[in-house]
MDTraj code that builds the backbone (N, CA, C; nanometers):
import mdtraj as md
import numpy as np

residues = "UNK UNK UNK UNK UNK UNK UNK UNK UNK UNK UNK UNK UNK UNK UNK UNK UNK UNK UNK UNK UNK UNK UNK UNK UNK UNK UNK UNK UNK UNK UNK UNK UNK UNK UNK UNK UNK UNK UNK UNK UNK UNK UNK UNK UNK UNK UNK UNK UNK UNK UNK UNK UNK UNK UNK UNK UNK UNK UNK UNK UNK UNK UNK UNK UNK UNK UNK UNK UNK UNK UNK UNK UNK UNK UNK UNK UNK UNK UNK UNK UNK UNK UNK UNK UNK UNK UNK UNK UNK UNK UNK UNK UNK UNK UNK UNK UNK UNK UNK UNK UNK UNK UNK UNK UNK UNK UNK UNK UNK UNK UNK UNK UNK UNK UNK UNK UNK UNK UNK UNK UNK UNK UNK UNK UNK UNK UNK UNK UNK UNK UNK UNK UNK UNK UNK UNK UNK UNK UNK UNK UNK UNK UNK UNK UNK UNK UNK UNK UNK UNK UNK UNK UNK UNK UNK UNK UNK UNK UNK UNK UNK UNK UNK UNK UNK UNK UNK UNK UNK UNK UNK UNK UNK UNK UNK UNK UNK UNK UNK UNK UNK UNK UNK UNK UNK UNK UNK UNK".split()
xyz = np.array([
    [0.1340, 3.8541, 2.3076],
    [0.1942, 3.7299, 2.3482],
    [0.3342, 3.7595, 2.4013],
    [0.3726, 3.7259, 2.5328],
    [0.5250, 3.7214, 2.5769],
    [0.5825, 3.6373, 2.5187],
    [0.7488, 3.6298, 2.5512],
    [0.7993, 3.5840, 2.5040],
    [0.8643, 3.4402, 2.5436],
    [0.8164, 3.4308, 2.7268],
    [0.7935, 3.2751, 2.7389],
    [0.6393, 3.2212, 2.6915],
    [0.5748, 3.2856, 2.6343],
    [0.4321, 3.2172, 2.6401],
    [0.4258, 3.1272, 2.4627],
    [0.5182, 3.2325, 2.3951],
    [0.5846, 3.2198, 2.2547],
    [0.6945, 3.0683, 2.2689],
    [0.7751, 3.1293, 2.3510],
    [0.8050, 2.9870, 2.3303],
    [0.7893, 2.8715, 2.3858],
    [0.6683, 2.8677, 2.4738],
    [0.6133, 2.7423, 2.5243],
    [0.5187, 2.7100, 2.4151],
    [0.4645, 2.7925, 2.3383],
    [0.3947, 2.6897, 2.2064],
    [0.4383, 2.6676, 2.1282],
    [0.5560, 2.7270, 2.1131],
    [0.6938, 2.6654, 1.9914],
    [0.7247, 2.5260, 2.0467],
    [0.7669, 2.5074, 2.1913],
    [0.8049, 2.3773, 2.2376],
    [0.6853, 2.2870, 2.2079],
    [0.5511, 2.3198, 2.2682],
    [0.4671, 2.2252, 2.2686],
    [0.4557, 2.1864, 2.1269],
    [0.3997, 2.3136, 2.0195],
    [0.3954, 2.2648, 1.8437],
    [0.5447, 2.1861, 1.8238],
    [0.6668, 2.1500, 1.8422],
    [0.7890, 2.0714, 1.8436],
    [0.7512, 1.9444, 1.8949],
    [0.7285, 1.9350, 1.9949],
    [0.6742, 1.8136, 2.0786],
    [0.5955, 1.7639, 1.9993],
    [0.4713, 1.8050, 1.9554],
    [0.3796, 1.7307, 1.9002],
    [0.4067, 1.6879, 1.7565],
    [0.4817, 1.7529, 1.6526],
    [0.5651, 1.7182, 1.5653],
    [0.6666, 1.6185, 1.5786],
    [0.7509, 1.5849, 1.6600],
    [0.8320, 1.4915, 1.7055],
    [0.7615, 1.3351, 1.7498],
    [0.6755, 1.4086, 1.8368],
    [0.5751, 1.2526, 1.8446],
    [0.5150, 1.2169, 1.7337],
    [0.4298, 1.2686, 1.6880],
    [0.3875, 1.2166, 1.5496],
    [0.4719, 1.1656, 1.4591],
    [0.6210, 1.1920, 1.4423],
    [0.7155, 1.1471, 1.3774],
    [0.7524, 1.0070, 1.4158],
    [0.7935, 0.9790, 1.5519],
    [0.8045, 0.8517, 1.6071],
    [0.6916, 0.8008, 1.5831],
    [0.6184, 0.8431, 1.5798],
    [0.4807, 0.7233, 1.6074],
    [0.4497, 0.6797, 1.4627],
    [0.4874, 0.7884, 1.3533],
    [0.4832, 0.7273, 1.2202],
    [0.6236, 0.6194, 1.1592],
    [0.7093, 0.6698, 1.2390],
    [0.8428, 0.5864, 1.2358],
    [0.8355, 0.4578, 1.2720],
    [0.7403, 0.4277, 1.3419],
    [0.7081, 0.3226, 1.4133],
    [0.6302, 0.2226, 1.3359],
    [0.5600, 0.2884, 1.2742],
    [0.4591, 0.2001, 1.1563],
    [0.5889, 0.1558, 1.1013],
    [0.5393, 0.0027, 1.0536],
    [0.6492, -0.0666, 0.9926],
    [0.5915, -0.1696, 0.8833],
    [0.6458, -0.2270, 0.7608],
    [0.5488, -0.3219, 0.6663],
    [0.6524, -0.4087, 0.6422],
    [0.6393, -0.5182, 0.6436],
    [0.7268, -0.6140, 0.5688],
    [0.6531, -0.7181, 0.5415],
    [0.7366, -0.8227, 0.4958],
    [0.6733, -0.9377, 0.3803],
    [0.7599, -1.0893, 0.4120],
    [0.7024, -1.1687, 0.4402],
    [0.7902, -1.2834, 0.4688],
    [0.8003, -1.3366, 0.3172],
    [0.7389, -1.2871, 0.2023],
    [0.7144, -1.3416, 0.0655],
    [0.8417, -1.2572, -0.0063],
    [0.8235, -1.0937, 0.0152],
    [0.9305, -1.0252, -0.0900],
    [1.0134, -0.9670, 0.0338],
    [1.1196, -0.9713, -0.0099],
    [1.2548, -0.8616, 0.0386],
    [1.2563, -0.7363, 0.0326],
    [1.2434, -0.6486, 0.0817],
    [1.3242, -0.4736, 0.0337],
    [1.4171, -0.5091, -0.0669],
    [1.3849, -0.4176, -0.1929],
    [1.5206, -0.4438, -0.2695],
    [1.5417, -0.5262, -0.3477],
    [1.4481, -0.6339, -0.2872],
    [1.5243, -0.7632, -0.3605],
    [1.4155, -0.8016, -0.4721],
    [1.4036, -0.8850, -0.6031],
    [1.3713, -0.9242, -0.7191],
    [1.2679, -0.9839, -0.6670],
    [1.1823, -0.9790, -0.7249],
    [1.0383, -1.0436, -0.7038],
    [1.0572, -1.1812, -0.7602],
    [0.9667, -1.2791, -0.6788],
    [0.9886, -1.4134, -0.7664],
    [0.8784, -1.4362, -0.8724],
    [0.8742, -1.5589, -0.9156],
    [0.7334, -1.5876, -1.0039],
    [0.6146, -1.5624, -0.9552],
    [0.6129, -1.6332, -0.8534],
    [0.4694, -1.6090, -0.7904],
    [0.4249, -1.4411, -0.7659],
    [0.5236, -1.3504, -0.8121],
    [0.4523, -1.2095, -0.7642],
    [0.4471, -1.1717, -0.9427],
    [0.5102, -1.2753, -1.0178],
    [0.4765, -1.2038, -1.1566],
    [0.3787, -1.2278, -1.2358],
    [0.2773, -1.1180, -1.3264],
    [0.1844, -1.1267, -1.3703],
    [0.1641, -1.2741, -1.5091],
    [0.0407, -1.3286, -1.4790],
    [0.0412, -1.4479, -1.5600],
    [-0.0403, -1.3697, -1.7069],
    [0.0091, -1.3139, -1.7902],
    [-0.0939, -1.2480, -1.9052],
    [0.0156, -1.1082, -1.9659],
    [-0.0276, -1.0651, -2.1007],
    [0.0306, -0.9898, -2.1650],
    [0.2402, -1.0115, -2.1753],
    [0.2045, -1.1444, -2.2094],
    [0.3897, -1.1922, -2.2172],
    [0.3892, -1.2098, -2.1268],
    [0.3709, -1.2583, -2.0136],
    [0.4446, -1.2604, -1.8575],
    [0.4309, -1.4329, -1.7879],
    [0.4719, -1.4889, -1.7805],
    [0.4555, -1.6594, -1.7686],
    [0.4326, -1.6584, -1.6084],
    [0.3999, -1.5703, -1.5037],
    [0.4062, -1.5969, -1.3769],
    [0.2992, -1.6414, -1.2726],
    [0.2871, -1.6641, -1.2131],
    [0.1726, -1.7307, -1.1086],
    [0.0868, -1.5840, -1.0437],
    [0.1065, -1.4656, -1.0295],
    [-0.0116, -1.3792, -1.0146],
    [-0.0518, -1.4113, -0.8544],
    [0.0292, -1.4137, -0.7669],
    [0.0144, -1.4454, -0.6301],
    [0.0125, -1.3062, -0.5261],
    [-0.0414, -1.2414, -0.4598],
    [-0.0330, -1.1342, -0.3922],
    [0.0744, -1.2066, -0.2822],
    [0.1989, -1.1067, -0.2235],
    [0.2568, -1.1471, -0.1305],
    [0.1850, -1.1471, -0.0236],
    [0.2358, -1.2567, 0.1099],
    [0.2075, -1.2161, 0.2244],
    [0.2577, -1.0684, 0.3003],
    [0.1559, -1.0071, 0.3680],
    [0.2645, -0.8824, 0.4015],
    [0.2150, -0.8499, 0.5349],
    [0.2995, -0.8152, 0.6471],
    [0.2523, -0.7741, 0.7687],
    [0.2972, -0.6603, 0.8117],
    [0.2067, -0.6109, 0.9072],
    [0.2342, -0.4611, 0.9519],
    [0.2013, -0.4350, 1.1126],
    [0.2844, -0.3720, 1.1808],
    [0.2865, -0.3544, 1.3254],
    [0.3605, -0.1734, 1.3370],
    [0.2895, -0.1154, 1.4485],
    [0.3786, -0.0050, 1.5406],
    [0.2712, 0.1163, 1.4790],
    [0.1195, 0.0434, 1.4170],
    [0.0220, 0.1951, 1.3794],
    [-0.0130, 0.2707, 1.4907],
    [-0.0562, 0.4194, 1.4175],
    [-0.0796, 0.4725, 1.5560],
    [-0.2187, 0.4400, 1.6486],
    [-0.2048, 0.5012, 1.7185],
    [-0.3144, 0.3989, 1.8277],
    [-0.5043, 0.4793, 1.7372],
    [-0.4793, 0.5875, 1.6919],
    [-0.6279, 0.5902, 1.6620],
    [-0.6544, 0.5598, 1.5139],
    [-0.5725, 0.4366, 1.4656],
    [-0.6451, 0.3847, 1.3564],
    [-0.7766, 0.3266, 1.3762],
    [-0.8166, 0.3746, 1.2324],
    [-0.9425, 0.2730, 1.2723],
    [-0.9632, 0.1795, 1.1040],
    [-0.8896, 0.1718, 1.0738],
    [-0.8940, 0.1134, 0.9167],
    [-0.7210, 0.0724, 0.8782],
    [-0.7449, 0.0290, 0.7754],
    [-0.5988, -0.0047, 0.6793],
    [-0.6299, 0.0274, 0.5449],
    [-0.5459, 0.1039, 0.4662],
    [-0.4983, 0.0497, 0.3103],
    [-0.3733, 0.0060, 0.2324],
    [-0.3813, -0.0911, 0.1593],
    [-0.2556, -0.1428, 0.0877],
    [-0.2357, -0.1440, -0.0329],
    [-0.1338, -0.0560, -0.0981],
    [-0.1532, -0.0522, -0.2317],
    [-0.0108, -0.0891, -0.2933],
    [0.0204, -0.1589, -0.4535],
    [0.0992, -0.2034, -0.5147],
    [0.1011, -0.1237, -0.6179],
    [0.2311, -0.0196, -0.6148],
    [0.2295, 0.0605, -0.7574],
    [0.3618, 0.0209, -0.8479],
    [0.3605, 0.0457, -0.9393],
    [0.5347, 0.0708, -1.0268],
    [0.4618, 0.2162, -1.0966],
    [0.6317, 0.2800, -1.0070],
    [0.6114, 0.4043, -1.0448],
    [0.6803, 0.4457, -1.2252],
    [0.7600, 0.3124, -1.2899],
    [0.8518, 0.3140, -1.4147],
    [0.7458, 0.2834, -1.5130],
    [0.6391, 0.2255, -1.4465],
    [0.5477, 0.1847, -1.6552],
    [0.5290, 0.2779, -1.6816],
    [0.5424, 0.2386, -1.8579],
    [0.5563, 0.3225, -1.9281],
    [0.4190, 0.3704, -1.9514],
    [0.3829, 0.4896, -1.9054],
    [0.2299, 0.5205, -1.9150],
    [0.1905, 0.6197, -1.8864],
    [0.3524, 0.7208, -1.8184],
    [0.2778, 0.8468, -1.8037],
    [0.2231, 0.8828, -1.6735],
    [0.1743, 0.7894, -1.5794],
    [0.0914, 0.7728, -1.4878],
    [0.1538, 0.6497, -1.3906],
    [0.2580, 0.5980, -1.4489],
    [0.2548, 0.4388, -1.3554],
    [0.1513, 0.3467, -1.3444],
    [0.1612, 0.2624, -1.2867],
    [0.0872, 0.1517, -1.3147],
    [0.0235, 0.0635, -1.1510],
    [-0.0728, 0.0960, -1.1213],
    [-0.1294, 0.0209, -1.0183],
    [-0.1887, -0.1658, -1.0244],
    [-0.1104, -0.2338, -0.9509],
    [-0.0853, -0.3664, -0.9538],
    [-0.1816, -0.4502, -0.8412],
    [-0.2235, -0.3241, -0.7365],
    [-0.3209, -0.3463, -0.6208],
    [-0.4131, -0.2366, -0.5453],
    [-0.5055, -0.2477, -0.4829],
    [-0.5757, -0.1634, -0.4215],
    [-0.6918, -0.1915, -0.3050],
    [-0.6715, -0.2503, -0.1742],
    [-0.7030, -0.2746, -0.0921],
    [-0.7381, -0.1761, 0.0012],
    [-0.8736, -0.1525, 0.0350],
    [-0.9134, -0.0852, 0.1207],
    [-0.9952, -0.1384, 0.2511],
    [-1.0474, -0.0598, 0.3462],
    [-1.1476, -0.0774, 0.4249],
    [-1.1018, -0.2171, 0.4893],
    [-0.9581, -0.2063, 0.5075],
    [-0.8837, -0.3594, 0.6075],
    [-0.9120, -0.3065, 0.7630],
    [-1.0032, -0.4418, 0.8775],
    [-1.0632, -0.3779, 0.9872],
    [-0.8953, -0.3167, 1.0523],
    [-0.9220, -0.2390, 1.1072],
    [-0.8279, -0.2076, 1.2240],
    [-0.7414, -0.2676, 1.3160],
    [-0.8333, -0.4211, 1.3255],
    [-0.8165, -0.5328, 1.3852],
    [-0.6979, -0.5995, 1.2873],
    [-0.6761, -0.6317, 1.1910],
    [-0.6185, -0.7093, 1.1259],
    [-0.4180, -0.6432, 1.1443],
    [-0.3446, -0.7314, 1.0924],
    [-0.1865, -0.6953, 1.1243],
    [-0.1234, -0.7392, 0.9574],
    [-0.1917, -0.8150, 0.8972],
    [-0.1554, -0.8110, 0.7982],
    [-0.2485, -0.8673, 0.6514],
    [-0.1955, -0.9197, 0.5207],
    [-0.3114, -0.9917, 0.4575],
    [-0.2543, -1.1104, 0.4397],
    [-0.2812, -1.2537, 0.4351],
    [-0.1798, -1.3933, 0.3951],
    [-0.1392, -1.3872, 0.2314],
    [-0.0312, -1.4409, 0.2103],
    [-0.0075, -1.4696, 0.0751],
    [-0.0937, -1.5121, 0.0018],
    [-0.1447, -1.4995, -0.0977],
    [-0.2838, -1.5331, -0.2063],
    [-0.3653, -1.4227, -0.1675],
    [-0.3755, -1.3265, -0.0820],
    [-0.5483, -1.2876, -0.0296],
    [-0.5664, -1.2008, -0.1501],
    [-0.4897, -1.1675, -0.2307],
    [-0.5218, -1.0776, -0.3581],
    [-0.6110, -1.1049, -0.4515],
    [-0.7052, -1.2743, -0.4628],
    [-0.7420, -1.2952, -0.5556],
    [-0.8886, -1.1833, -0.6380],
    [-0.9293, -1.2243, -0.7283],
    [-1.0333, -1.1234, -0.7740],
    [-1.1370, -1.0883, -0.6464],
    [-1.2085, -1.2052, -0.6602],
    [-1.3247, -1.1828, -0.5528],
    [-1.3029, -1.2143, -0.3954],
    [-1.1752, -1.1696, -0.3752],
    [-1.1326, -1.1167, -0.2359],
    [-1.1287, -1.1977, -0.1283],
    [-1.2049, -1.3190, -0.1493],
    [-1.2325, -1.3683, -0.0507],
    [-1.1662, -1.4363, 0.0423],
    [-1.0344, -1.3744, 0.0354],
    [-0.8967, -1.4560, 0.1748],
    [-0.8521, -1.2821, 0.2342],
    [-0.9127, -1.2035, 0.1696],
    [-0.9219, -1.0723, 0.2747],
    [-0.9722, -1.0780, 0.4229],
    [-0.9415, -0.9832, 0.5047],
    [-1.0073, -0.9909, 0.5824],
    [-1.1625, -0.9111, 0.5612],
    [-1.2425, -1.0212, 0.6563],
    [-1.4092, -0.9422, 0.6771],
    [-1.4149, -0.8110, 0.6238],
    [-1.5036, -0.7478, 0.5346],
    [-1.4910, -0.5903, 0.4853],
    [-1.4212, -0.5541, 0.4262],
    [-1.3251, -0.6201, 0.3857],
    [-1.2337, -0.5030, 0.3100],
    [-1.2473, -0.5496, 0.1704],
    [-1.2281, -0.4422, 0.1104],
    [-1.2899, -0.4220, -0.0765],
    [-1.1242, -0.4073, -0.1223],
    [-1.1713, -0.4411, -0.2311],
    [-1.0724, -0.3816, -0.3749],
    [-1.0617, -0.3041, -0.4501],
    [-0.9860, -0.1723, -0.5166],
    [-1.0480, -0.1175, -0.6156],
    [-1.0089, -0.1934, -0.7499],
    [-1.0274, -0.1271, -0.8008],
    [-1.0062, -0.1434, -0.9925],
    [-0.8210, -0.1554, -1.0371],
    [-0.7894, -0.2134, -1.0475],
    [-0.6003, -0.1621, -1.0629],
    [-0.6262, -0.1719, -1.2586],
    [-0.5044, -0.1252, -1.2759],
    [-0.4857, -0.0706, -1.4129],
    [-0.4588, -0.1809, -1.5001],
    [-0.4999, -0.3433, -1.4256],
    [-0.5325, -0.4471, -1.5340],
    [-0.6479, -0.4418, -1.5918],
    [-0.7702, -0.3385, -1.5270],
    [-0.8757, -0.3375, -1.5252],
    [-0.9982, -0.3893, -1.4650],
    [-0.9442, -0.4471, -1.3581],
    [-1.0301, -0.5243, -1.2166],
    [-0.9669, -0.5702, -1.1064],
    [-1.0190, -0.5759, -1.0226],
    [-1.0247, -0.5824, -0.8834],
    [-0.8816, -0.7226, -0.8573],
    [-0.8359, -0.6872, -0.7302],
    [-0.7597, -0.8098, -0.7278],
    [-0.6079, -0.8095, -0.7709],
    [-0.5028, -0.8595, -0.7127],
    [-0.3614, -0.8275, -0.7026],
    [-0.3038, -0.9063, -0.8511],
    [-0.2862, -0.8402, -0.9476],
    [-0.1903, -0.8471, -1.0945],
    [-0.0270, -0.7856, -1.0377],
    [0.0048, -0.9017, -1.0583],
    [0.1402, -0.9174, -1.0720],
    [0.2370, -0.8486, -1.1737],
    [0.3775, -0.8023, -1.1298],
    [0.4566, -0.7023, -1.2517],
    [0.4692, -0.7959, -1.3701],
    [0.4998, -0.7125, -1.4369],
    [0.5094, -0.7138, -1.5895],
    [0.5396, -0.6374, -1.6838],
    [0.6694, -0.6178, -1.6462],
    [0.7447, -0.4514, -1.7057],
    [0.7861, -0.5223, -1.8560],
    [0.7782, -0.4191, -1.9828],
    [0.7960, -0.4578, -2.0975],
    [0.9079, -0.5137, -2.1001],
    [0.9660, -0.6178, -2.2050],
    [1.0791, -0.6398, -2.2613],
    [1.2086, -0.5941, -2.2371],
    [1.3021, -0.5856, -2.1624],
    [1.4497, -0.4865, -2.2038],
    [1.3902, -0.3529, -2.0949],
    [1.2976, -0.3057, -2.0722],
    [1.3392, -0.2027, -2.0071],
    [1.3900, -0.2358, -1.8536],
    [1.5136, -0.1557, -1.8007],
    [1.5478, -0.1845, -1.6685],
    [1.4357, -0.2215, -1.5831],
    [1.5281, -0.3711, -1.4757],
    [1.4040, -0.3592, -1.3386],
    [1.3107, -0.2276, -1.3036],
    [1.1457, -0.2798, -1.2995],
    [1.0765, -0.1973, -1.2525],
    [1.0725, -0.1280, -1.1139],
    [1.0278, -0.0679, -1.0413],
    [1.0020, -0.0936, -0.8879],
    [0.8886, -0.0934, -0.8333],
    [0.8662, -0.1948, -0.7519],
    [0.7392, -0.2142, -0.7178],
    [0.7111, -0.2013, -0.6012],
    [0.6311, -0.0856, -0.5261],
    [0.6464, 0.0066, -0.3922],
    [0.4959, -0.0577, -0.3247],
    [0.4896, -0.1098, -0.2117],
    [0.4081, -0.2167, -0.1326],
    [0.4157, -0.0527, 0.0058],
    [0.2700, -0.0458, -0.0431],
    [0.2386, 0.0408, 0.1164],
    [0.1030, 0.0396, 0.2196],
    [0.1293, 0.0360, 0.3069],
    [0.0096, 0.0287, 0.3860],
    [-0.0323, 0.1416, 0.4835],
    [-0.1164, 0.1923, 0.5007],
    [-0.1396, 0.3215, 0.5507],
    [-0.2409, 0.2903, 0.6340],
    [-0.2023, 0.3574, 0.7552],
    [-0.2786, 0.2969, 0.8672],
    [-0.4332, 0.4624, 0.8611],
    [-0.5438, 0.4759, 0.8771],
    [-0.6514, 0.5395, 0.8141],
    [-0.7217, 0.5714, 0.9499],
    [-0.7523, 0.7215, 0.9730],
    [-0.8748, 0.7657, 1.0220],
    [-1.0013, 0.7466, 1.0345],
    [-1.0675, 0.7082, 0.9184],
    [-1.1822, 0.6760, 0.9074],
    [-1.2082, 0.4625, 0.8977],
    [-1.2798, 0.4167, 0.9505],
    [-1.2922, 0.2611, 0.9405],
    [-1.3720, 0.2247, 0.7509],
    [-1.4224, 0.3277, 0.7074],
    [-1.4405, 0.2467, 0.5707],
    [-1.4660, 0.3826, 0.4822],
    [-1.3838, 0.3760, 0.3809],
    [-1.3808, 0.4527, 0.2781],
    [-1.5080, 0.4538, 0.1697],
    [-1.5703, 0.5399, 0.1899],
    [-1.6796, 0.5552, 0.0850],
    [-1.6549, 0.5908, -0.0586],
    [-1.6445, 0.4824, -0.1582],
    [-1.6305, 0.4472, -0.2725],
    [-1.7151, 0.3825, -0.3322],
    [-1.7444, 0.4108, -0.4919],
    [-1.7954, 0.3352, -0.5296],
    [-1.7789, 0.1657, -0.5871],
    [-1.8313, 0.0438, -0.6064],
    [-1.7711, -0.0968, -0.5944],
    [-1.6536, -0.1029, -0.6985],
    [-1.6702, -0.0290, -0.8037],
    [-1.6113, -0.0702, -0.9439],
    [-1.4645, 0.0696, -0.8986],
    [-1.4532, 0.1436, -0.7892],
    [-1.3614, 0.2722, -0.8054],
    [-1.2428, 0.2476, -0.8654],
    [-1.1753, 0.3516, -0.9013],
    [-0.9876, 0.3578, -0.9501],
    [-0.8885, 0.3528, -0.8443],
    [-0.7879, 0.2876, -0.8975],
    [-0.7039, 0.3444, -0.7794],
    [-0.6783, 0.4730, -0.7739],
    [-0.7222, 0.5852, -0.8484],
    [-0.7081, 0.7432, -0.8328],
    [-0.7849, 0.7701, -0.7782],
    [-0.9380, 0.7316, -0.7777],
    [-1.0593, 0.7802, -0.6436],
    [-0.9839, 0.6851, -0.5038],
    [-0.9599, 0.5215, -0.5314],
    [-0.9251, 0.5336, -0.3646],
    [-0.7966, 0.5832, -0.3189],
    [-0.7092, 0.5995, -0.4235],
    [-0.6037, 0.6538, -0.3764],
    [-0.5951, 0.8284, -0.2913],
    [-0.6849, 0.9017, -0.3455],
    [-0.7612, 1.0128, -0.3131],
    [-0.7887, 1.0330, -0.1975],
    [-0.8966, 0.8846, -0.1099],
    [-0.9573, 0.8907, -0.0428],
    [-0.8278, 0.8234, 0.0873],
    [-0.7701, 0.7797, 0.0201],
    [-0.6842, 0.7379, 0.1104],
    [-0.5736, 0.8598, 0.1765],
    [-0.5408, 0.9409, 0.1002],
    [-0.4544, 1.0902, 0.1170],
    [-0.5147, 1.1320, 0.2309],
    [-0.6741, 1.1641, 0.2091],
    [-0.7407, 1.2244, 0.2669],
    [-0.7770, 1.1849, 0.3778],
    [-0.7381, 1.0177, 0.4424],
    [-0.7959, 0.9572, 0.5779],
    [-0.6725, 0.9339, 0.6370],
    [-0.5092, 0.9849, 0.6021],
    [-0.4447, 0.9333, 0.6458],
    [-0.3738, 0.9444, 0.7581],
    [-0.3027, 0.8330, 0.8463],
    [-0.2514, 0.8430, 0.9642],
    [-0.1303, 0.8720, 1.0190],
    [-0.0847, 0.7566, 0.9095],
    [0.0684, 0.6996, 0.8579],
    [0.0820, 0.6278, 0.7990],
    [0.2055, 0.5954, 0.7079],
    [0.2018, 0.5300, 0.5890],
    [0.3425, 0.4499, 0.6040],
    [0.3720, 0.3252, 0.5727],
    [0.4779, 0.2423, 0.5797],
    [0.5010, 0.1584, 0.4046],
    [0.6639, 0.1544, 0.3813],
    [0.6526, 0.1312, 0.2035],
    [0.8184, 0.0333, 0.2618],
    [0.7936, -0.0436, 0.1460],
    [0.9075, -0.1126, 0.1212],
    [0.9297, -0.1113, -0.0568],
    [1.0172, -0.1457, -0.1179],
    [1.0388, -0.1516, -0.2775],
    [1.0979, -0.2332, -0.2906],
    [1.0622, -0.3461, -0.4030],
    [1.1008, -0.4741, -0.4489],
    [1.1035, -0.4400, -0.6314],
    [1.1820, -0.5416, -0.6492],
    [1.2559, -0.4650, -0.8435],
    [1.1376, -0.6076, -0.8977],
    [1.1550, -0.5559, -1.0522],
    [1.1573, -0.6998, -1.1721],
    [1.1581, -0.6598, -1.2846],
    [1.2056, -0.7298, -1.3352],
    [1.2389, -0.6985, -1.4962],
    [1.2738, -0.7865, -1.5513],
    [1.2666, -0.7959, -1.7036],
    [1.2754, -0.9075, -1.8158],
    [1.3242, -0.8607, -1.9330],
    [1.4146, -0.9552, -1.9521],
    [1.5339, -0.9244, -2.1045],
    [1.4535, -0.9685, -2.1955],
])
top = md.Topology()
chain = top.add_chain()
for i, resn in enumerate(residues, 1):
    res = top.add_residue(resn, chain, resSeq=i)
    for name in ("N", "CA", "C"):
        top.add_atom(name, md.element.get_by_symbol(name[0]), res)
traj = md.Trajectory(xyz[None], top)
């Protein structure tokens, strides 16, 4: 190999690294429901185990994926429960390609304000469907990290009842680009 031929695939491997960067830079998520940063209200807090809140999935929208998506996933973690593992609050898969975001409520159990096709997994309330925070007593605001990952493949092969550790898995493994915002909560 010469040494312009060397560094014309250094430039080109640069180039193509750089684009892929913008184009993941570009993926973007936000929420007309929660803020970056900012405190979750009632409606995003869990109604069960001490928690008095309404159990509402935010609205959340997403624009700037790269052009060969062919799927979506959206997931709600707190990386602070106490558990060793964190705590999964959501798990939305197999969102068409077509879609830009999910409406406020679409979290309920049996899905049905999702868009067409898209499943739920299991979150660590123990079923399907968007559970709201609910960080113990006194320990500092949690954080609660809202991401959507734009996916290679149009539907993730899982089984109905999966974890968020199998779709989370499967999601690593289809991915395009990924967009996150973080919203707090906590209780004295």
């Amino acid at each position: 190999m010469t040494a312009s031929t060397t560094f014309r695939a250094a430039a080109a491997a640069a180039a193509l690294a750089i684009a892929g960067h913008a184009q993941a830079a570009a993926f973007k998520l936000e929420s007309p429901t929660v803020k970056p940063g900012a405190m979750l209200g009632d409606a995003q807090v869990f109604n069960g185990f001490g928690c008095g809140g309404k159990n509402v999935s935010p609205a959340l929208k997403w624009s700037g994926a790269p052009k060969d998506t062919k799927s979506y996933a959206v997931t709600v973690y707190d990386p602070d429960a106490p558990t060793g593992s964190g705590w999964w609050h959501w798990v939305v898969y197999n969102i068409p390609a077509s879609a830009t975001g999910l409406d406020e409520g679409a979290g309920t159990a049996d899905g049905k304000a999702l868009p067409a096709g898209s499943a739920q997994g299991r979150t660590d309330f123990g079923s399907p469907g968007f559970g709201g925070a609910c960080p113990p007593k006194g320990d500092k605001p949690h954080r609660y990290v809202f991401t959507v990952y734009a996916l290679k493949t149009d539907k993730i092969d899982v089984p109905a009842d999966a974890t968020a550790a199998l779709v989370g898995f499967m999601i690593h493994a289809n991915k395009l680009a990924q967009a996150t915002f973080t919203a707090k909560y906590g209780r004295k």
